[in-house]
N, C-alpha and C positions, 0 to 999 in steps of 0.2 A: 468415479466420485461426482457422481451428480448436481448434490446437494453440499457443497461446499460453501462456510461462510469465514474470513479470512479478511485482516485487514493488514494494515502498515506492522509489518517485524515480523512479519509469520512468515515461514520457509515453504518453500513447496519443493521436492525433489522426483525428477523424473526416472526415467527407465535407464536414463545413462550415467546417472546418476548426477546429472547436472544440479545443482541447488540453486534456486531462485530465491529471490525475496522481494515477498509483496511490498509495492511501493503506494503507500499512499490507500485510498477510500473509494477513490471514485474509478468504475470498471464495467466491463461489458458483460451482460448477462452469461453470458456461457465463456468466460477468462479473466486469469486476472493479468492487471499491468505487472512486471515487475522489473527488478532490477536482478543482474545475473551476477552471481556471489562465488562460488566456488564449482569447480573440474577436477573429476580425479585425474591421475596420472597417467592412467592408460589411455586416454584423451587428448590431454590437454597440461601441458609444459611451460612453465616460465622459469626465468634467469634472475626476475628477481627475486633478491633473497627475503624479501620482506614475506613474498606469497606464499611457502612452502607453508603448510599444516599438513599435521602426522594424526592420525587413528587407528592407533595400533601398528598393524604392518602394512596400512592402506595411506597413500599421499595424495593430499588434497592441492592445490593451487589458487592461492586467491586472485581475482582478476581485480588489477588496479586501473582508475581511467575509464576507457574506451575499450578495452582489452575484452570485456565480455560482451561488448556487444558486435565488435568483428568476428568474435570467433561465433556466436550463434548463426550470425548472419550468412557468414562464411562456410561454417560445419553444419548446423543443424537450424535449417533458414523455418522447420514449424514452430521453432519460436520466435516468432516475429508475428503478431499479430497484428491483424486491419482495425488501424482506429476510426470511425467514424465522424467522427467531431475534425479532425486533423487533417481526416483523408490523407492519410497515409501509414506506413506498418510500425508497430515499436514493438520491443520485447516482453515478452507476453509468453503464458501457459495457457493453454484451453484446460477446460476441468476434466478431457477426456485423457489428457496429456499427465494429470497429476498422480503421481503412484505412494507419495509419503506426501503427510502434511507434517511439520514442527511447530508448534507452538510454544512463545517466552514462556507464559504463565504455569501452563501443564508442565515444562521441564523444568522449573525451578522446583514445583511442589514435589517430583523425582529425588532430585539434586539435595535437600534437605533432608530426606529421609535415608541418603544416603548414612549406612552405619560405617563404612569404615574412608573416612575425608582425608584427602591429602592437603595440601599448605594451602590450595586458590580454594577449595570447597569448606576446610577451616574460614577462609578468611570472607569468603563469600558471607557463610555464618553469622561472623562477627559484625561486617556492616549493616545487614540486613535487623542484627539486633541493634545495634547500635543507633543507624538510624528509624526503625522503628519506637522505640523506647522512648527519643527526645520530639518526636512528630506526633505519636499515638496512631500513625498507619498501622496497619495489619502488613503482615508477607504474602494475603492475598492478594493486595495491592501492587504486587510486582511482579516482574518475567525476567527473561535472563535471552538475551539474542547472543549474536559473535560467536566464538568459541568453544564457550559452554553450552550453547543451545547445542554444537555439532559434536561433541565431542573432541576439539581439536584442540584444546588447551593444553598447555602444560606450566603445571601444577607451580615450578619457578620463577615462569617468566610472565605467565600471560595476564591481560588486566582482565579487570571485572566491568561488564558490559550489561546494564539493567535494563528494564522499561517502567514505567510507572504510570499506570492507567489511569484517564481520567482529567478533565480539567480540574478538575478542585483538588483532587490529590494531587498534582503536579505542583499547585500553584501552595499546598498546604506542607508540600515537600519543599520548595524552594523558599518558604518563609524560614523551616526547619533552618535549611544547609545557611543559610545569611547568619543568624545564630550563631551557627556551629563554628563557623568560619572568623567571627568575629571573638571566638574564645581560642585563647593560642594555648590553652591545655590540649584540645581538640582533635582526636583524632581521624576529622577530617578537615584539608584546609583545599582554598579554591585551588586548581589547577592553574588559572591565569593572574595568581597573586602578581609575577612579573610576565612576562618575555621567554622567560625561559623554553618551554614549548615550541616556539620559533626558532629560537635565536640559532645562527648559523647556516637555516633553511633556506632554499633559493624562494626569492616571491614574485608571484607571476602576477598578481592583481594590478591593473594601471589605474585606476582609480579609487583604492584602496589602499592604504598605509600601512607596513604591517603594526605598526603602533594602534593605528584604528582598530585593528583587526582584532588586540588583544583588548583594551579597553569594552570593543563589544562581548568578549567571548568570556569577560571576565563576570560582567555584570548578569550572564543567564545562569551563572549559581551553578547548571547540571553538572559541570566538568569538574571533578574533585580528586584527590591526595587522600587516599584513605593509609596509614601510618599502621601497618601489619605488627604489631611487636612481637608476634610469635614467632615471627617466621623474619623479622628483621629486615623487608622489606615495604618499600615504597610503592602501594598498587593504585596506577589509575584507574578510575573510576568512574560511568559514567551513567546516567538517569536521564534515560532518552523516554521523552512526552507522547504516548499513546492516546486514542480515543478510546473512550471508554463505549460500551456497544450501542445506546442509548443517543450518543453524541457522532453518530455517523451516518453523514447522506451523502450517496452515491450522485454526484452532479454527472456522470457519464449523461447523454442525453444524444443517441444515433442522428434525432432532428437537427439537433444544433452541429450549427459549421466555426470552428477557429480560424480566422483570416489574420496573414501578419500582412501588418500594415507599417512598417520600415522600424526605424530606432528608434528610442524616445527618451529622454532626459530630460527631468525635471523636479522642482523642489515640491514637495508637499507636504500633508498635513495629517496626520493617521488620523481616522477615527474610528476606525474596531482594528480592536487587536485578538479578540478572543480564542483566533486558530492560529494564531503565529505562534505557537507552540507546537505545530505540529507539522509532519512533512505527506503534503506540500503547507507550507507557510503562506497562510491569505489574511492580507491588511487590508481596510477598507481605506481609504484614503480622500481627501479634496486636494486636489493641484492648485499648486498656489504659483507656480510659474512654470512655463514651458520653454525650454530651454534648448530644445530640439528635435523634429518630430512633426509628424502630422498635425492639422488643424484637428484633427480629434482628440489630440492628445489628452487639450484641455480640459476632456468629459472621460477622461480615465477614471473609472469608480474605485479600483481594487489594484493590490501587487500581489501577484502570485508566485512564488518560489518552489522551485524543487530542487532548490540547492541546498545543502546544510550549514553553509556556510552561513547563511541569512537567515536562518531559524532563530526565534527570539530573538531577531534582530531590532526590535524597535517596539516601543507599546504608546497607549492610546493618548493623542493627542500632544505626541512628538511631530518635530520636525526634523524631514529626510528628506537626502539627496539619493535618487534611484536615476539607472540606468540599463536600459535593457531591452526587448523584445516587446513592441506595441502590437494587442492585438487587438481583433473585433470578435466575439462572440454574436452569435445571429442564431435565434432558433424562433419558432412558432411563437414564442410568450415575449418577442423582443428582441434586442442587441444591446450590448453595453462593450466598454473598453476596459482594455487590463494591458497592465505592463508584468511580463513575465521573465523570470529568472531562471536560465536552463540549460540543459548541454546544449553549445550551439557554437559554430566556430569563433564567434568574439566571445568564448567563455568569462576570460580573464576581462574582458573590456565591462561585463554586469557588474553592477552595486547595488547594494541597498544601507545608506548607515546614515547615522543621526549628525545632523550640526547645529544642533544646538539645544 
């Protein structure tokens, strides 16, 4: 597969049948970055119960954490690709490496023409009209990742997991769900109306609240309660922020070098929020105080996330307290700073949220 073009939520599955997914836009010419999603069982084993998915008489394993990137590492170290920018390896497919591509949007347009639907492809149906109907999107407008992109659902239990391409369709979808939400006929209401979601979950964030945490996750609208009455259940639902093709530049740059230059904390001041809708999430920012950190902190331009956690986590001309990884970008056209949001042993120790 040569000529592969592939962004954030597309699968790639190898010869072991390992399932990747593409993380994010920006990638090296001949691979893409990804994140490692599911191992059959002939493979690859976990204990917990969360991970098991079934396809037919075939068992998948999802890896939660850190869990797929030890075992690539561990098992099968050619996915681990040389970043340039990092100078060092991260999980990765080469496109000589890819034997299936999946794609949200192609499997949905499947998925619907399916004739004979069980309770989650009914009910997929149902919100897909539903909220097309009160938005005026089209079902072109969307995909379908998790589960039903693999076939590992079931039909019972499992939620409904979307994409919705596009900034303006995102943004014309999240006008939509505020509406919708705000009508208690509705059958959909937000997911983080309370706590509930949380409540009784252990929390690891030190500088995050879990009360913060739903406050912000309440106000991004995607997380939704779609109200099945067919089938008499309660499916979460979720309308994850894609680029649309148009809206995507590969910032990969072999010239350019990533330097971490220690920790950094500080209050500042958004001013572009335009890709924070998407993963990875980039704010443009002014620092309005440094609070700990390098003397360059203070010329931090941008916050960059690739955590989900911080996804539409703040918009333009907010003020935020972030915590996190200071770095220095440096290539031929310049250098500038960023505080980035990432796996890194003070995982728990990052933030990005608004006060005020």
């Amino acid at each position: 597969m040569a000529s592969l073009r592939l962004r954030d939520r597309d699968a790639i599955v190898t010869k072991e049948d390992l399932i990747f997914r593409v993380f994010g836009y920006s990638h090296p010419p001949d691979a893409y970055i990804c994140d490692v999603e599911y191992a059959p069982s002939e493979i690859f084993k976990s204990n917990n119960p969360k991970a098991f998915r079934s396809r037919g008489q075939r068992v998948f394993y999802k890896f939660y954490e850190d869990e797929g990137l030890k075992f690539v590492k561990k098992c099968h170290p050619q996915y681990f690709i040389f970043h340039d920018m990092l100078r060092t390896k991260v999980a990765g497919v080469n496109h000589s490496d890819v034997v299936t591509v999946k794609k949200p949007e192609e499997k949905l347009r499947k998925l619907i023409k399916v004739e004979i639907k069980d309770e989650l492809l009914i009910a997929l149906h149902d919100v897909l009209e539903f909220t097309t109907k009160h938005s005026n999107l089209s079902t072109e407008n969307f995909g379908v990742f998790g589960s039903l992109l693999h076939d590992f659902y079931h039909p019972k239990f499992s939620d409904l997991d979307l994409t919705i391409y596009g900034r303006e369709k995102a943004a014309k979808l999240r006008e939509t769900l505020l509406e919708l939400y705000e009508d208690k006929h509705s059958l959909l209401k937000n997911e983080f109306e309370g706590d509930e979601p949380i409540r009784g979950k252990p929390w690891r964030f030190r500088n995050y609240t879990s009360k913060e945490y739903v406050w912000h996750q309440q106000r991004k609208l995607i997380y939704a309660l779609f109200n099945n009455e067919k089938s008499g259940r309660i499916i979460k639902t979720e309308f994850e922020p894609v680029k649309d093709w148009k809206e995507i530049h590969n910032e990969y740059d072999p010239k350019a070098r990533i330097s971490q230059r220690g920790w950094g904390k500080m209050v500042a001041r958004v001013t572009e929020d335009i890709d924070g809708l998407f993963i990875p999430s980039i704010y443009g920012v002014e620092p309005l105080d440094v609070l700990y950190g390098a003397k360059c902190a203070d010329e931090a331009r941008r916050i960059v996330s690739f955590m989900e956690e911080f996804r539409m986590q703040t918009w333009k001309d907010e003020k935020v307290y972030v915590e996190g990884n200071l770095e220095e970008v440096a290539s031929p056209k310049g250098s500038f700073y960023q505080i980035t949001l990432t796996y890194c042993p003070r995982y728990y120790e990052q933030v990005l949220k608004v006060i005020s």
